[in-house]
C-alpha positions as a printed Julia matrix, in Angstrom:
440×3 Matrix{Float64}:
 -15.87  31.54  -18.04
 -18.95  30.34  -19.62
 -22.12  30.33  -17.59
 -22.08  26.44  -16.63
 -18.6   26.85  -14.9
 -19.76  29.7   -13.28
 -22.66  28.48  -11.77
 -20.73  25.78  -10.72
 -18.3   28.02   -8.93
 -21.24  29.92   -7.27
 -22.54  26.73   -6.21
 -19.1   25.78   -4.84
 -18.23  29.1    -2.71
 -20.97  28.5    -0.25
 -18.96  25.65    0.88
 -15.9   28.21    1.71
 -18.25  30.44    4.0
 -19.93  27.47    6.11
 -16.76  26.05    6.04
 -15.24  29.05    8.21
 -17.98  27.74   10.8
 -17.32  24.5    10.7
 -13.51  24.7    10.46
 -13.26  28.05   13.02
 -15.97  27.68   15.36
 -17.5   23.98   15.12
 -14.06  22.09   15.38
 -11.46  24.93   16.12
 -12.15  27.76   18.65
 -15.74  26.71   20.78
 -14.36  23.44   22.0
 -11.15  25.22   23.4
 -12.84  28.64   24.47
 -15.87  26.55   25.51
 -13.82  24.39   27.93
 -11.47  27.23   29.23
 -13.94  30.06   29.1
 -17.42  29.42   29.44
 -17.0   26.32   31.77
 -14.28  26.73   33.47
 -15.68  25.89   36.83
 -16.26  22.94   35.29
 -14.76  19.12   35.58
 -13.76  18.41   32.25
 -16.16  15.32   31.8
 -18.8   17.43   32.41
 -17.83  20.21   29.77
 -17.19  17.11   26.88
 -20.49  16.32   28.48
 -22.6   19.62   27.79
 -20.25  20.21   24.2
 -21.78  16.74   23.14
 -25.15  17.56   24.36
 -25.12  20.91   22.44
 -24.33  19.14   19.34
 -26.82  16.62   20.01
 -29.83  19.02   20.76
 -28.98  20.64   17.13
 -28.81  17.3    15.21
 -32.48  16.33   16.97
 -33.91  19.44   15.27
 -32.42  18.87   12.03
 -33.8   15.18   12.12
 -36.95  16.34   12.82
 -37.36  18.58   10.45
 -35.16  17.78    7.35
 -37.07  15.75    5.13
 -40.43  17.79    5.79
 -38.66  20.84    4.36
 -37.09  19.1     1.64
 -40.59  18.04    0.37
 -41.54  21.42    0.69
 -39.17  22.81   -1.41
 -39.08  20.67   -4.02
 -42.85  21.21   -4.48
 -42.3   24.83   -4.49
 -38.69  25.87   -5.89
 -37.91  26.95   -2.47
 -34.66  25.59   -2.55
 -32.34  28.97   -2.27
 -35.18  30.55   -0.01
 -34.92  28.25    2.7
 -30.84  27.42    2.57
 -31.42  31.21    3.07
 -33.14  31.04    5.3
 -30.95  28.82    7.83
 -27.74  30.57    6.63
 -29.19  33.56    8.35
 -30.16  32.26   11.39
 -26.0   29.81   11.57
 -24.44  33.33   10.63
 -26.49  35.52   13.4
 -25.93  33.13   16.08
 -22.71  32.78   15.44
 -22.38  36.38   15.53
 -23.63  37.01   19.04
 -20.87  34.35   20.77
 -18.82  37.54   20.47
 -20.87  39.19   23.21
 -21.21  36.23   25.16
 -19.36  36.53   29.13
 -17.13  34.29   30.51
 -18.59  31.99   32.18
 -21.76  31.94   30.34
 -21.4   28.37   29.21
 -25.84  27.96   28.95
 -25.93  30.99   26.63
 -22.87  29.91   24.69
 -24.06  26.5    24.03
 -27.14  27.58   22.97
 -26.34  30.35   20.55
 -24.19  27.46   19.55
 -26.91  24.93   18.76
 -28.78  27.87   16.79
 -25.62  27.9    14.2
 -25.38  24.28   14.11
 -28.63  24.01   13.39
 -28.05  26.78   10.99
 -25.24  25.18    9.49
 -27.01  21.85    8.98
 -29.99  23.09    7.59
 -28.47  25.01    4.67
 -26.65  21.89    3.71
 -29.67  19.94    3.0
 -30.81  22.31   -0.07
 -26.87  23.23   -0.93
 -26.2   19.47   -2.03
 -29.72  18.93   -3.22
 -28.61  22.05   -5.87
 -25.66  19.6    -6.92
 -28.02  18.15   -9.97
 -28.78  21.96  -10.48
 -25.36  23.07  -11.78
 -23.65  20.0   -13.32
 -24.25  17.01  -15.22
 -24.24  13.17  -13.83
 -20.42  12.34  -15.47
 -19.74  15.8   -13.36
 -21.05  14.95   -9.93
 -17.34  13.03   -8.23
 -15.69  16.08   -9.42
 -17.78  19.06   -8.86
 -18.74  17.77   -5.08
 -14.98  17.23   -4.69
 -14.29  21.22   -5.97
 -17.36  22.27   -3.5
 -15.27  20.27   -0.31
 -11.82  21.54   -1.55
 -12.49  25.19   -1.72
 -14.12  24.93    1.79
 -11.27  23.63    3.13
  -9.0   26.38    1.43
 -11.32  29.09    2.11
 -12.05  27.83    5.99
  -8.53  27.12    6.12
  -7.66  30.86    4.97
  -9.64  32.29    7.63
  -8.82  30.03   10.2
  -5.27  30.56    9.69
  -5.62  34.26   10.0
  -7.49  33.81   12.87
  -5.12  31.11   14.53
  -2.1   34.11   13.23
  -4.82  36.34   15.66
  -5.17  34.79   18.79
  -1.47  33.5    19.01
  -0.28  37.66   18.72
  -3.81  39.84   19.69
  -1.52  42.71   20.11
  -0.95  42.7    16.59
  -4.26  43.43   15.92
  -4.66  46.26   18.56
  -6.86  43.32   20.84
  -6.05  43.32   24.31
  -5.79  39.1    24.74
  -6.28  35.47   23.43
  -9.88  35.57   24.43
 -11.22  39.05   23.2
  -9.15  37.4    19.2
 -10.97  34.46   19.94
 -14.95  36.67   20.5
 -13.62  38.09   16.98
 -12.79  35.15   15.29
 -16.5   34.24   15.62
 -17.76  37.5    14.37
 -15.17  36.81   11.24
 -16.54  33.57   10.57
 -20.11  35.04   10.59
 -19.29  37.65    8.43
 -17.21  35.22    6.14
 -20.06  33.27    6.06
 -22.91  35.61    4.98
 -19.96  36.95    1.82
 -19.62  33.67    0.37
 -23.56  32.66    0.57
 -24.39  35.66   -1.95
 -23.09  34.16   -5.3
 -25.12  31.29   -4.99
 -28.22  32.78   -4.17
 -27.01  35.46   -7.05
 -25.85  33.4    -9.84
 -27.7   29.97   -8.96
 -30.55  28.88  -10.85
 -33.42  27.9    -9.14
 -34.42  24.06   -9.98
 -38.07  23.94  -11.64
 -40.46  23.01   -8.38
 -41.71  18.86   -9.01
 -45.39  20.52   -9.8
 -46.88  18.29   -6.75
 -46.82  22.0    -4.98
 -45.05  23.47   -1.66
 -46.45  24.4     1.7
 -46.58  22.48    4.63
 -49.73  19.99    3.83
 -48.39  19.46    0.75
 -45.02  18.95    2.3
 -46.25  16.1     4.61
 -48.32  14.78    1.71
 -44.88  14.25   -0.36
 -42.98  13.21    2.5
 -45.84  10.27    3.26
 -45.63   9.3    -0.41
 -41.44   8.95   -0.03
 -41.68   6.89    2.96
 -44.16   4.53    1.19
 -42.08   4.17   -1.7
 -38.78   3.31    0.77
 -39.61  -0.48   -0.04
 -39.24  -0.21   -3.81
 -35.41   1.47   -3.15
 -33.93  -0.89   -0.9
 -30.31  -0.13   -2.15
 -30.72   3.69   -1.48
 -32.04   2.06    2.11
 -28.83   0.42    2.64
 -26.65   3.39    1.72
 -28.15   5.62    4.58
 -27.92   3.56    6.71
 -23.91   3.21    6.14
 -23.5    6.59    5.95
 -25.8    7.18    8.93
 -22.95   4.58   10.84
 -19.48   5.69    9.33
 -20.42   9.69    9.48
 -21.32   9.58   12.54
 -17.53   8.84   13.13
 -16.44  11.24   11.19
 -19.02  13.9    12.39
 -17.48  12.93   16.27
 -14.05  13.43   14.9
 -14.35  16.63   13.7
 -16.61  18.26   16.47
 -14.8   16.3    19.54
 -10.89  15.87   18.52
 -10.01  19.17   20.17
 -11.76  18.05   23.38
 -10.13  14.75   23.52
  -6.71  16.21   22.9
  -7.03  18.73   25.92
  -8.99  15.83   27.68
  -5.5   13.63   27.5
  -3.49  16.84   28.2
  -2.05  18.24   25.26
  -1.5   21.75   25.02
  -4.51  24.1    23.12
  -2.24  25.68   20.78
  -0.81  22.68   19.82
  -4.51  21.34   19.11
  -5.08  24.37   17.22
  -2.51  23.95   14.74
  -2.42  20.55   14.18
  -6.49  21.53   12.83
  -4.82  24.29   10.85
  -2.58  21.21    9.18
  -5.85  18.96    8.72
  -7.2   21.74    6.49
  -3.97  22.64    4.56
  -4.03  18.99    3.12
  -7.43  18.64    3.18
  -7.45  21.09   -0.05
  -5.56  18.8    -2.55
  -6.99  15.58   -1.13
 -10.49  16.5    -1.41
  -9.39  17.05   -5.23
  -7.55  13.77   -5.72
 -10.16  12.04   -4.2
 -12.58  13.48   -6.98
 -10.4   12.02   -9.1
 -10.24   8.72   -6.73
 -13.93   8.55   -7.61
 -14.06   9.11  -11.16
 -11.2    5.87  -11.63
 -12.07   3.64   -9.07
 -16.04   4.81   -8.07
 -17.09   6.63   -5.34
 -17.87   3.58   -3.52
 -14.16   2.42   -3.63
 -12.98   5.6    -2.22
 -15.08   5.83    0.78
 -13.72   2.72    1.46
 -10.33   3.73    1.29
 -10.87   6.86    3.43
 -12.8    4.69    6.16
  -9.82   2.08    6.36
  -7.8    5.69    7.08
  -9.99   6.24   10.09
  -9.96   2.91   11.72
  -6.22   3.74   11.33
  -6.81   7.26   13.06
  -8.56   5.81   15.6
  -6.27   2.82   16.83
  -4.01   4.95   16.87
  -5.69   8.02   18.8
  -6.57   5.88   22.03
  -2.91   5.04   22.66
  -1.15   8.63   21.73
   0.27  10.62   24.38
   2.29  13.6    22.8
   1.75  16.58   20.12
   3.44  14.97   17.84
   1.35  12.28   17.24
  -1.9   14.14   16.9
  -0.04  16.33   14.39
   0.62  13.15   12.24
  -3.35  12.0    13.11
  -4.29  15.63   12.18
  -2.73  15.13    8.68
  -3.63  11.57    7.86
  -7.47  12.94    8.57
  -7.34  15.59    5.95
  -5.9   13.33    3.43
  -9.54  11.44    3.55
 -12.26  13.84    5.24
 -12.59  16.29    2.83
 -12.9   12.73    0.33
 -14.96  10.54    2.33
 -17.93  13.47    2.08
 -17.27  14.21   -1.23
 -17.92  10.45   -2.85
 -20.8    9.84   -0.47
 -22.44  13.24   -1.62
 -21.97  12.23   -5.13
 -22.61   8.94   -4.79
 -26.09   9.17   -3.08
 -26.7   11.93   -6.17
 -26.55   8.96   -8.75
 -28.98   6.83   -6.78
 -32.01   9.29   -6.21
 -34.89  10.23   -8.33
 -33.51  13.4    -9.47
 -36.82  15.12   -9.26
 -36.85  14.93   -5.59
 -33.36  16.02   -4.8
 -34.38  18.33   -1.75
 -36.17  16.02    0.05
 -34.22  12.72   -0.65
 -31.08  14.95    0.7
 -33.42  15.81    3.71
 -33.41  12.2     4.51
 -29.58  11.78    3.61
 -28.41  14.78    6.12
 -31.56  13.6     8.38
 -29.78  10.55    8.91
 -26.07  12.08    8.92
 -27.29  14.54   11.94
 -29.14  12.07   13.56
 -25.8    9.75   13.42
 -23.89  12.73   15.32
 -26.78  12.67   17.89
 -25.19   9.7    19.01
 -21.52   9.86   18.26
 -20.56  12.9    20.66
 -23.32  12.15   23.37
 -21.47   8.25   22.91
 -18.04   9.2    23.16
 -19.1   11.91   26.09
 -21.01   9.48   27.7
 -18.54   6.71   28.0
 -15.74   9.53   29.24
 -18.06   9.76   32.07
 -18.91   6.4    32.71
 -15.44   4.93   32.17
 -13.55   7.98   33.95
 -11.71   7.45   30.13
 -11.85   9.57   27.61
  -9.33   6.95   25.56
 -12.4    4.6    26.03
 -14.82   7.02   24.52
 -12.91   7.57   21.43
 -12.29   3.46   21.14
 -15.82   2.99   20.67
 -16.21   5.68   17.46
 -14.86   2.53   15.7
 -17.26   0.63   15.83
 -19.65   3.12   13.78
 -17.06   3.49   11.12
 -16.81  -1.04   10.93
 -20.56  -1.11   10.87
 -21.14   1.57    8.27
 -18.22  -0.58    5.88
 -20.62  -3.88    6.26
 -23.36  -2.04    4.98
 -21.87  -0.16    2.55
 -20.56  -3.49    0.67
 -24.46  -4.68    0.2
 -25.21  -1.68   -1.95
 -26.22  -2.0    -5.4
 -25.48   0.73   -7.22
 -26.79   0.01  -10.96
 -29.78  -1.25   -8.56
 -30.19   1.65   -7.12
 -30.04   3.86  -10.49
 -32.29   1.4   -12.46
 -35.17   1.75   -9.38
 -34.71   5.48   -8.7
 -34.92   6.65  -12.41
 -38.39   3.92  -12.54
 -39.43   6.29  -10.3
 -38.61   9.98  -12.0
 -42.78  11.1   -12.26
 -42.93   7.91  -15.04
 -41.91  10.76  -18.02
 -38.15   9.82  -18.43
 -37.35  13.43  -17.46
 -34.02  14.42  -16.33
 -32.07  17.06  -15.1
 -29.56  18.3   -17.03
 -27.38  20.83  -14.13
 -29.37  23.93  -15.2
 -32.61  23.53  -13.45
 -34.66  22.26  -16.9
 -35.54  18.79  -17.92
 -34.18  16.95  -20.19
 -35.28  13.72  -21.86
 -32.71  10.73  -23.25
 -31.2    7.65  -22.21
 -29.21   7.13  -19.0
 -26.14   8.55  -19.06
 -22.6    6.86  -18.44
């Protein structure tokens, strides 16, 4: 394996350890051991209710802070220091939920928060480190490898883990919900495994010489926001993918609730995840593909038309069955719709300011699933519905297609390489510059 490929397969395998969190914890086991555990005593509204909230207080701090860090560590190569840095703090939190009492739904939902916030954090300098490790023509397919292995790898562990709280006694645990304390200590362990061979075998990316800190930071971020008004198509683009991920953000952290909300059966729910990651593996590849033939833009198309689907057909479903066959049509376009919008917004940035351009571009995404789970929570409540609350995640996914068809992309390239430090310097996937012509 020569050393490109293998930093690109560094760079991939931290998507296989936060994917254990966000497979296992985020849309797996805490919903279910957060509704029947923690708040028991609670009405069920009420638990959707404080789950949304939880997800909604971690998305806040990640808006807040996202594109302030990015600047930072672009003007400092601080990119592997601070995804680090937030890896530590998902992976600890998510440790402790294995000491957490029943009944302890404050403590739980906040360690929870901590991971989420954790979680989200890393993945603002993990896809900035996409231009790091692979070449423009590369982008569709190595952000398509980084999605697929997480879903294999999260899918691995969740399936042992599913295997472990079906049959504790295998295992020498006394019940479900001492397998479910260690399936969180798993995934936190899982986690900190796979984070090593990036920070190992990653390069750093060459700092933009503006410097680091915080002054500086704000300094950089001030100059981005000025410059907003000469990038109008990379304007347009967050703001659909600020509208259709929040759907997809809801979907993943919220399905489980809804499906015990409507009264289907936990270990049912469970499974039908475990079948949303088993096809998510291949799809996330073919949708690489997807992007390379008919552009990335095409294919988030595609997998939003898939959702509208999903979600038609989600408000009227009243049996296991169908949210096994909603489980699988999912996978066939999550895994693809993140993917192509990853790589997408990679082509359209000054690549000199990855970190803090993909501060604003998970900035936005977290900020979206501020509103999607308090939203769909919020109507339950209000409507006595929880059918009604999932009805309305459709609108973010029609309003983030509208915007997404006034994007320019050869716009957005010609503006965002105008503005790469006025030297025509480019990265070229191993953290040095490289000068030419635009590449096809």
């Amino acid at each position: 394996m020569n050393r490109r490929r293998a930093r690109v397969y560094a760079w991939a395998l931290y998507d296989v350890g936060n994917s254990a969190f966000a497979t296992v914890v985020m849309a797996g086991f805490f919903p279910v051991f957060f509704k029947e555990y923690w708040s028991g005593d609670l009405p069920a509204t009420a638990s959707t209710f404080w789950l949304g909230a939880a997800n909604s207080v971690a998305s806040l701090i990640i808006l807040a802070s996202a594109p302030l860090l990015g600047a930072m560590a672009d003007g400092s190569a601080g990119r592997k220091r601070f995804l680090a840095v937030f890896a530590g703090l998902g992976v600890v939190a998510t440790a402790a939920l294995f000491a957490v009492p029943a009944g302890a739904w404050p403590v739980a939902a906040t360690l929870y928060a901590l991971a989420a916030i954790g979680f989200s954090g890393s993945m603002v300098f993990y896809d900035a480190m996409l231009l790091a490790v692979c070449r423009e023509r590369h982008f569709d397919a190595v952000s398509a490898l980084g999605y697929a292995l997480g879903y294999l790898g999260g899918g691995l562990l969740f399936a042992f883990t599913v295997v472990m709280t079906l049959q504790p006694a295998w295992f020498g645990l006394a019940d479900e919900a001492t397998a479910v304390r260690w399936a969180f200590l798993l995934t936190a362990l899982w986690w900190a495994a796979f984070t090593f061979p990036l920070l190992s075998r990653v390069p750093e990316p060459a700092p933009n010489l503006r410097g680091g800190g915080v002054v500086a930071g704000l300094g950089e971020l001030g100059a981005t926001l000025r410059r907003v008004g000469q990038l109008r198509p990379v304007v347009l683009f967050l703001a659909a993918y600020w509208f259709y991920i929040d759907g997809v953000d809801t979907i993943v952290r919220m399905a489980l609730d809804f499906g015990l909300a409507i009264g289907l059966e936990s270990s049912d729910l469970i499974l039908a995840l475990l079948l949303t990651q088993l096809v998510g593996f291949p799809a996330a590849l073919v949708f690489g593909r997807l992007g390379t033939v008919l552009g990335p833009r095409r294919g988030i198309e595609i997998a939003i038309a898939v959702y509208l689907v999903v979600i038609l057909w989600a408000v009227r479903m009243d049996s296991a069955a169908e949210f096994y066959a909603l489980a699988a049509a999912v996978g066939l376009v999550q895994g693809g719709i993140q993917s192509l919008s990853r790589s997408l917004y990679a082509r359209i940035i000054p690549r000199d300011r990855t970190a803090e351009f993909f501060g604003f571009y998970n900035m936005l995404g977290k900020f979206a699933a501020v509103l999607g789970p308090i939203l769909m929570g919020g109507v339950g409540v209000a409507t006595g519905s929880p059918r009604a609350g999932m009805a309305v995640v459709a609108l973010l996914f029609l309003v983030g297609w509208l915007l997404l068809r006034r994007v320019d992309e050869g716009e957005a390239r010609r503006r965002a390489r105008a503005l790469e430090g006025g030297n025509g310097f480019r990265g070229d996937g191993d953290g040095r510059p490289e000068r030419g012509g635009e590449r096809g």
